[in-house]
N, C-alpha and C positions, 0 to 999 in steps of 0.2 A: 575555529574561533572566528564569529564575524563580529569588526565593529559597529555597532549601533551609529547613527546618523548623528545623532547630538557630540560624541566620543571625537568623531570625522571631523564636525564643525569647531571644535574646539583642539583639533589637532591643527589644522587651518590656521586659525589666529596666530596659535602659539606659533606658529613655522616661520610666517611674515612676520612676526617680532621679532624672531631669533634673526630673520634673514636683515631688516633693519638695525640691531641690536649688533651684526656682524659688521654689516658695511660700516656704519659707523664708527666702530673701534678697530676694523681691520682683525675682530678674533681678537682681539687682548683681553679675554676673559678667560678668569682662572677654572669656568666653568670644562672646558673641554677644547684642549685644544689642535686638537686631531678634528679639525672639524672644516670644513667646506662648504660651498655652495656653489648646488650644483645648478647649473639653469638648461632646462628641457624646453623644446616645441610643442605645444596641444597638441596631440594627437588626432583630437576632432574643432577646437579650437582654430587652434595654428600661431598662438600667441604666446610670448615667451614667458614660462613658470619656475619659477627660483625654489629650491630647498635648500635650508641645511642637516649638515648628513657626516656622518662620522666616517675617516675613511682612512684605508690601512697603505702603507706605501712600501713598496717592495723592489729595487732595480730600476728605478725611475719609473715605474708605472702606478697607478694609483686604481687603490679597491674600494668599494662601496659594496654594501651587503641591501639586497633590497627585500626586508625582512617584514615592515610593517609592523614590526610589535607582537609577530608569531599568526597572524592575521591570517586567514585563506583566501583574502585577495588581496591580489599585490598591488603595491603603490606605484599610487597614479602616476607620478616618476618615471616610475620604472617601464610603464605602458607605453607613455610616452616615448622614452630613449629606444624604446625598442618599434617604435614605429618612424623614430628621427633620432638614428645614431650620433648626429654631429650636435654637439654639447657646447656648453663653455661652464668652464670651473674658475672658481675664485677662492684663491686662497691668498689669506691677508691683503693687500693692495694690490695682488696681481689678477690680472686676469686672463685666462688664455682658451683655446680654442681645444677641444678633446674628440677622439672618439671611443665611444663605447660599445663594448660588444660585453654576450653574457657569455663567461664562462664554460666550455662542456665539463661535464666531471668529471673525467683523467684530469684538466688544467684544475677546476676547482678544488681539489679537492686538498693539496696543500698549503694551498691561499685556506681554505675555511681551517683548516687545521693550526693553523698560525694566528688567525683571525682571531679563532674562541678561544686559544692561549691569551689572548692580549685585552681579548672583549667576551667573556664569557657566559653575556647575558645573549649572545646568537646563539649559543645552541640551545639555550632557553626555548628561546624565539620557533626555532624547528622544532623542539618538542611539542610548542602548541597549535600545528598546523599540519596537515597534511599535505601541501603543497612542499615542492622541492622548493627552499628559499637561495633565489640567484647568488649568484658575486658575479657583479659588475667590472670589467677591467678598462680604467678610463687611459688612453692613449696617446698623449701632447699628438696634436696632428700638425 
């Protein structure tokens, strides 16, 4: 499944709302509150990109699913972190310094398995792509 380019630009918008819509109430929104933002380096860039992003928390480590919507290219996030590991997460008023690495699948595989217990619309998401969809493991650094 690819998304079309209008789909993208209005995935966009909506993200920088959400990510303004966050900062400002710190997440006090009954809408979802497993939620974060995450902020990435350009990859070709080099300037800093904010998402918000649903994320599972396990042992004091915190998970992110870089899914896209079941998409076969992975988000731009995700390309990013994976070309500039060192993050910063925000959750409610905090902010702190993370690192992330992807998952291999011995370690993912009980994270996704706990994950689609909790969030069932990821294994949705792997149904409609052929691409292996990551879990991200973000790491207080």
């Amino acid at each position: 499944m690819r998304i079309d380019p209008l789909t993208q630009a209005w995935a966009r918008w909506f993200s920088s709302m959400d990510v303004a819509l966050y900062r400002l109430t710190a997440n006090l929104s009954p809408l979802n509150w497993n939620k974060l933002v995450l902020t990435t380096r350009g990859r070709k860039s080099g300037r800093a990109v904010s998402t918000p992003l649903t994320f599972f928390e396990q042992d004091g480590k915190l998970y992110v699913i870089a899914s896209f919507g079941g998409s076969d290219t992975p988000p731009t996030w995700y390309l990013n972190l994976v070309s500039h590991p060192e993050v910063e997460v925000e959750r409610g008023w905090s902010r702190a310094k993370y690192r992330a690495r992807t998952l291999p699948a011995d370690e993912k595989q009980p994270i996704w398995t706990r994950v689609t217990l909790v969030y069932p619309f990821y294994a949705d998401y792997q149904r409609r792509t052929t691409r292996e969809i990551p879990v991200v493991e973000l790491t207080r650094a």
